[in-house]
C-alpha atoms as one frame of an Amber mdcrd trajectory, in Angstrom:
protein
 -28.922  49.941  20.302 -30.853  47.909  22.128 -34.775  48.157  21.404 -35.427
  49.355  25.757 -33.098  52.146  25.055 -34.347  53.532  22.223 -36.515  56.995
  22.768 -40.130  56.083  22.657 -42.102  58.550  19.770 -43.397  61.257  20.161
 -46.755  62.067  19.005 -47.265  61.750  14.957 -49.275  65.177  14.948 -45.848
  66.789  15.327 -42.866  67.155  12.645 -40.505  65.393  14.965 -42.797  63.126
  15.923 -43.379  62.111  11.994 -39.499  62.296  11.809 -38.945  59.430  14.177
 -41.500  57.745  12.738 -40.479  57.973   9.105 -36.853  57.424  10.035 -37.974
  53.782  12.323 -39.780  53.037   9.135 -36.582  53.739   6.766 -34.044  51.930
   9.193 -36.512  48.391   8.904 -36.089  48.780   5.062 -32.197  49.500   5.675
 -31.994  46.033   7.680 -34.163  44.275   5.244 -31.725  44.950   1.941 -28.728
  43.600   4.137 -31.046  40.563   5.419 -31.926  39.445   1.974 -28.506  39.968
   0.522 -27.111  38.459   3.926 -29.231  34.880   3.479 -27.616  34.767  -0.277
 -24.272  35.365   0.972 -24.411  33.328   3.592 -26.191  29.964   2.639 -24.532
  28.013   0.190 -26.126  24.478  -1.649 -29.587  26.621  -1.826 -31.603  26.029
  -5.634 -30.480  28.828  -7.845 -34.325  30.467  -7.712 -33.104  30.509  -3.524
 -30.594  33.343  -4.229 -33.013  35.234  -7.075 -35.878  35.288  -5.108 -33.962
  37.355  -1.816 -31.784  39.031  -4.958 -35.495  40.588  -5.688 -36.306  41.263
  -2.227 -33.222  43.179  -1.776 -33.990  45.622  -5.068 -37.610  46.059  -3.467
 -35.941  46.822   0.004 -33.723  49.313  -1.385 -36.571  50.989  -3.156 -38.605
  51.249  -0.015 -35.729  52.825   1.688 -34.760  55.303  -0.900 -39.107  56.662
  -0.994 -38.493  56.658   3.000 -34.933  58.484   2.840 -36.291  60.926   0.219
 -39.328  61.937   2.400 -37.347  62.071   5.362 -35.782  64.742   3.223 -38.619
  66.593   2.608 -38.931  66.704   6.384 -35.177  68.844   6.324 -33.794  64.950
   8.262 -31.885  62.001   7.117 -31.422  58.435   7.819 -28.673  58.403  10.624
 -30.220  61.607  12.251 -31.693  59.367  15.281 -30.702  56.369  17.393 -32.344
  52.890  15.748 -32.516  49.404  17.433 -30.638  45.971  16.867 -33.497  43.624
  16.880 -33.508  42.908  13.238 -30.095  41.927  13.143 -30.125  39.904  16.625
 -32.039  37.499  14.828 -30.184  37.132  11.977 -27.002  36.435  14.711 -29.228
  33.707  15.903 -30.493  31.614  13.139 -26.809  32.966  11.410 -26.360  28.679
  11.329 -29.186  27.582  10.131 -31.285  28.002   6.710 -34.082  26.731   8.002
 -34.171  29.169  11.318 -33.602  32.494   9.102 -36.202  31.429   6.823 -38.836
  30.715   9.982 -38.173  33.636  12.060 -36.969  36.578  10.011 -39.424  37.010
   6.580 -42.017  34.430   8.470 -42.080  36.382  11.709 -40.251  39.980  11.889
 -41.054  40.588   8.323 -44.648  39.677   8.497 -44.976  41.841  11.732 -44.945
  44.031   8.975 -48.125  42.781   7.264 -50.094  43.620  10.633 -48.663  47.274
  11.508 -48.745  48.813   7.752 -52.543  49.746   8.176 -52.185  51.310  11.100
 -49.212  53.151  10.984 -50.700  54.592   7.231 -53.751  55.260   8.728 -51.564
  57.356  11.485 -49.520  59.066   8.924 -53.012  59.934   6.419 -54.612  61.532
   9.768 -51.595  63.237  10.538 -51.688  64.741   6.588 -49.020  63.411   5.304
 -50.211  61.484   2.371 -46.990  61.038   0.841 -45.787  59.216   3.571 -49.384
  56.928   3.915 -48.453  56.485  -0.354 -45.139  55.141   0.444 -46.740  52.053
   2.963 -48.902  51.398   0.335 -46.388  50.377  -1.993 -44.163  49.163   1.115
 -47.460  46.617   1.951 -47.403  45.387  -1.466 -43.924  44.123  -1.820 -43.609
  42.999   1.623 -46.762  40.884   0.812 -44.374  38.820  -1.282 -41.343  38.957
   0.278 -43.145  37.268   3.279 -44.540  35.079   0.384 -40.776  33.569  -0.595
 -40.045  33.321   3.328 -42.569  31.065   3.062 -42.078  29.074   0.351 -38.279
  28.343   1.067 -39.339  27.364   4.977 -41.549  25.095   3.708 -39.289  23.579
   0.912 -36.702  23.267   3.553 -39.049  21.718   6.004 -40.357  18.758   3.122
 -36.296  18.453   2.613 -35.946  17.439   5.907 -38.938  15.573   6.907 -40.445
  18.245   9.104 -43.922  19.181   9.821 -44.002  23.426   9.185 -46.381  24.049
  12.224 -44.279  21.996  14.617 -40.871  22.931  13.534 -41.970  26.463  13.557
 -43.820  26.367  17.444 -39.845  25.005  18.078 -37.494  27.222  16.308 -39.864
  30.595  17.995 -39.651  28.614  21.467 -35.645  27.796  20.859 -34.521  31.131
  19.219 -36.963  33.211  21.739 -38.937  34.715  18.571 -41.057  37.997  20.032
 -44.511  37.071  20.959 -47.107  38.637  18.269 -49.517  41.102  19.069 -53.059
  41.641  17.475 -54.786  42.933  15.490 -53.237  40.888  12.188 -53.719  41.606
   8.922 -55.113  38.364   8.366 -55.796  38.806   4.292 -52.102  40.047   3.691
 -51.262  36.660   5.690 -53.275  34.758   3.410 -51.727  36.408   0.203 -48.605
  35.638   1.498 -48.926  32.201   1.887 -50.175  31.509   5.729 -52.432  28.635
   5.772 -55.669  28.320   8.141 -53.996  26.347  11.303 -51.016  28.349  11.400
 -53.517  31.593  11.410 -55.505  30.111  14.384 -52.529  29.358  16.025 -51.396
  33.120  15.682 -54.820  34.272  17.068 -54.563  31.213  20.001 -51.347  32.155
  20.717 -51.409  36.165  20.366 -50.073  38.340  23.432 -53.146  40.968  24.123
């Protein structure tokens, strides 16, 4: 459903309140296996390493969401228990035309939204004691780290294909395809490991909602 109508959390210091957070978590890795396997299905005339890199991603994805589905277990729930929103796959309906649009705003923008609110939410989760849970972001950070890293890559391949500046074409396709509005604090050395150069970091910080 639609992100507004989605019941906000309740506090993490509660077992319902780590349930809803544990099952958000597990229903972003759900969306992520069908987004990578989604861009290989769906663009055609990419390099063969195109469709092996997001054939990865989608085996790390599905890892991520089986740890997440078997703690959610351990906390006597399931994936499906509780409403989840859309806004994963509204964006892939938008840039559903365009290589060069998935590549910008879905790994490059919703994924790496990711990069920023792992430390957080383990830190919430290892106050809370449940370590298991904080164990599972760990690895979750890790992957994502390169998953964001292909994203990436392929935007910028696409971008020399076509004669494109990256910082330019990216300020357009967020503007055109109404891309959220990113919030600080970032996780500014998982951005750099993943492949985010120096100007497009200062524009992030410029350009951050507070």
């Amino acid at each position: 459903m639609p992100p507004q109508r989605v019941e906000r959390r309740r506090s993490i210091h509660t077992p319902a309140g780590r349930v809803a957070l544990v099952h958000a978590l597990a229903h972003i890795e759900f969306n992520a296996i069908n987004l990578a396997l989604d861009a290989i299905w769906r663009f055609g005339g990419m390099p063969p390493a195109f469709y092996l890199d997001w054939l990865r991603v989608a085996d790390e994805e599905a890892l991520h969401f089986s740890l997440l589905a078997g703690h959610l277990a351990t906390l006597d729930a399931r994936y499906g228990d509780l409403p989840a929103h859309n806004s994963l796959w509204e964006m892939a309906d938008k840039t559903a035309g365009d290589v060069l649009a998935r590549m910008a705003l879905v790994p490059r923008t919703l994924e790496a939204r990711g990069l920023d609110a792992s430390p957080p939410v383990r830190a919430k989760l290892a106050a809370a004691g449940d370590h298991d849970a904080a164990a599972i972001i760990d690895i979750i950070l890790r992957d994502e780290v390169g998953h964001v890293a292909i994203g990436n890559h392929w935007y910028r391949w696409l971008c020399a294909g076509r004669g494109l500046d990256p910082v330019a074409t990216y300020a357009e396709l967020a503007a055109r395809f109404q891309a959220p509005r990113l919030r600080p604090p970032f996780n500014l050395a998982a951005r750099r490991a993943a492949g985010f150069d120096e100007i497009e970091l200062a524009l992030l910080e410029g350009q951050a909602v507070q």
